[in-house]
C-alpha positions as CSV (number, residue, x, y, z in Angstrom):
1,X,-66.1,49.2,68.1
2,X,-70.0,49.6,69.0
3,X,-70.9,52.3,71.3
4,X,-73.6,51.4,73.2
5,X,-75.6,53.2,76.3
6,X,-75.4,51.9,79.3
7,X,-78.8,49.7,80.4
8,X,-81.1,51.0,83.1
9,X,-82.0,48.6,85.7
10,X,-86.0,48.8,83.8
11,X,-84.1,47.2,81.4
12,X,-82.0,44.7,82.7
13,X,-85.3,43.9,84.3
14,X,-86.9,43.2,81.1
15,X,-84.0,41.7,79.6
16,X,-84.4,38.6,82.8
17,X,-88.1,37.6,81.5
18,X,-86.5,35.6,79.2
19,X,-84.1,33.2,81.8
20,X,-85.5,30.0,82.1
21,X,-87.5,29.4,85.5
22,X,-84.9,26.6,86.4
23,X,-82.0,29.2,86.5
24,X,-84.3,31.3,88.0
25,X,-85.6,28.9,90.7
26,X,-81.6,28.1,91.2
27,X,-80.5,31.4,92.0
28,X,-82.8,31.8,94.7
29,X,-82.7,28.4,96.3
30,X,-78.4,29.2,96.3
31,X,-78.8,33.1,97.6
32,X,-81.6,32.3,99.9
33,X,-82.0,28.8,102.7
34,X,-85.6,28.5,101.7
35,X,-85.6,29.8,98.2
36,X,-88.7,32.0,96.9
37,X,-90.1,31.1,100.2
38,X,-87.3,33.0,102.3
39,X,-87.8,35.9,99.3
40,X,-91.6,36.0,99.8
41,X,-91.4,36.4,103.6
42,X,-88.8,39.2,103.7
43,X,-89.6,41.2,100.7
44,X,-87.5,44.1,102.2
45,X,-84.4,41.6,102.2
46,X,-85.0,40.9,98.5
47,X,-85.6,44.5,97.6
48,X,-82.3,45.4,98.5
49,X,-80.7,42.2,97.3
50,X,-82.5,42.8,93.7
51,X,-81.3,46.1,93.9
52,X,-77.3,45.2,94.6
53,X,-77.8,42.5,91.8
54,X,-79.1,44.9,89.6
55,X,-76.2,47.5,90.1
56,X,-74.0,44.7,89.4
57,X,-75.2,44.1,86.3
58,X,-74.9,47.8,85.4
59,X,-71.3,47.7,85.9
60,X,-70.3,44.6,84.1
61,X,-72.6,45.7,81.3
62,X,-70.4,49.5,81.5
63,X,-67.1,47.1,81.6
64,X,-68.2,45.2,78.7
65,X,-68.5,48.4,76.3
């Protein structure tokens, strides 16, 4: 079994440059009604939604190992 440290969100963050812009673009047009319009306008609500997602990854990345 690898032991491995858990990713910071920095991380995970640079870890997402590599998705392709269509998965990219579909994730915001199915969290979002207008897409990286809606994201754009209320960069408050994004913050915080970016920061959940990111948490979330945290955990399943701590579950995986």
């Amino acid at each position: 079994m690898i032991n491995r440290k858990q990713k910071n969100k920095l991380q995970i963050l640079w870890e997402m440059r590599k998705w392709p812009l269509s998965y990219i673009n579909w994730r915001f047009y199915t969290a979002y009604p207008k897409g990286w319009k809606y994201a754009i306008i209320h960069p408050i609500t994004f913050s915080y939604d970016l920061w959940k997602y990111l948490s979330w990854c945290q955990k399943i990345d701590k579950d995986l190992n």
